[in-house]
N, C-alpha and C positions, 0 to 999 in steps of 0.2 A: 417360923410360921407367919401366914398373912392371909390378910382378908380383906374384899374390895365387892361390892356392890353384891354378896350374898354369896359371894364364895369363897371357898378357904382353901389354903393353897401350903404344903407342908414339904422341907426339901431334906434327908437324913444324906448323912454321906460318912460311908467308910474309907479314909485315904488309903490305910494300910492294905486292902482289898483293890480299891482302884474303883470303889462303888460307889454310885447315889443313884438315890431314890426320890421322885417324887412322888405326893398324894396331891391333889385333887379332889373337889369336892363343888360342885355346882349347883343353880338352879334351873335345870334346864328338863321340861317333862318329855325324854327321850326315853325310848327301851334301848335296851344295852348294846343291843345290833346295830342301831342307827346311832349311836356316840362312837361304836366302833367306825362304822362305815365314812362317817362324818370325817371324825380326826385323821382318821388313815388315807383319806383322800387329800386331806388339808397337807399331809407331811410328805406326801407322794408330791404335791403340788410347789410343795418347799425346796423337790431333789433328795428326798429319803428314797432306797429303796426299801417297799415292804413286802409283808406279804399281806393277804387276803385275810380277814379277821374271820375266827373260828371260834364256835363255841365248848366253851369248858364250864357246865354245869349252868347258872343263871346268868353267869357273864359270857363277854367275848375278849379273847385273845390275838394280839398283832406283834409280830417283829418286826425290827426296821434297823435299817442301817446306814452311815453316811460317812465317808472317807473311814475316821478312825472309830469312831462312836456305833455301839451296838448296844441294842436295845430291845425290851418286851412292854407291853404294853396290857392291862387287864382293866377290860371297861364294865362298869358293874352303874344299874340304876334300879330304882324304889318309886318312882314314877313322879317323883317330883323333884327326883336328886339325881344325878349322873358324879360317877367316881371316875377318873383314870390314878391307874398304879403304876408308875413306872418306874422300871431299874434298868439303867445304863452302867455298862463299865467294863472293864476287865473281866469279871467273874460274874457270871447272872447268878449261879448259886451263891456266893457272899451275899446277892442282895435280895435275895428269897428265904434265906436261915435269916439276914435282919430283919424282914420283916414279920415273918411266923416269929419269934422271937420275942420283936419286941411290939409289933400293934396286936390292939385287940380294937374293932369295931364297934361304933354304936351303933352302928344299924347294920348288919349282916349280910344285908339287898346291895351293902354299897361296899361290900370286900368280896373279892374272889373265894370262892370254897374251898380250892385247889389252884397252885404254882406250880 
């Protein structure tokens, strides 16, 4: 885990699955649309291909992908905080049972409802 100018930045990784996760944790007063909209244009910008971020209950969700590396993305904000969740890897279910799992939220505005 790390933290740099009001943000916390958190990386889990399953070898034996082929997964990691990051969290994300910001201070940035965006709704969850426009953190989506933001980052997915940023990674589009990078040569990810993605798709179009969609809503899944208070957040938004994006896929992306680049040569090897596949990936989901769940942007979640509380109006002072923006989250991104992401799991890369082999297996996006590995990294969706690790996270139901093993986080539990303190603020509920800034984790997905549903994976």
């Amino acid at each position: 885990m790390q933290s740099a100018q009001g943000a916390t930045m958190a990386i889990l990784q399953n070898a034996a699955e082929q997964t990691v996760i990051t969290v994300a944790v910001t201070p940035v007063p965006l709704s969850a649309k426009d953190l989506a909209i933001q980052t997915i244009a940023n990674m589009k910008a990078a040569g990810f291909t993605t798709s179009e971020p969609v809503a899944s209950g208070d957040s938004y969700v994006g896929e992306f992908s680049k040569e090897q590396v596949r990936g989901v993305s769940y942007f979640s904000a509380n109006g002072k905080l923006g989250s991104v969740i992401t799991i890369m890897g082999a297996s996006l279910d590995a990294g969706t049972k690790m996270l139901k799992d093993n986080l539990k939220p303190a603020d509920s505005k800034l984790f997905p409802t549903d994976f």
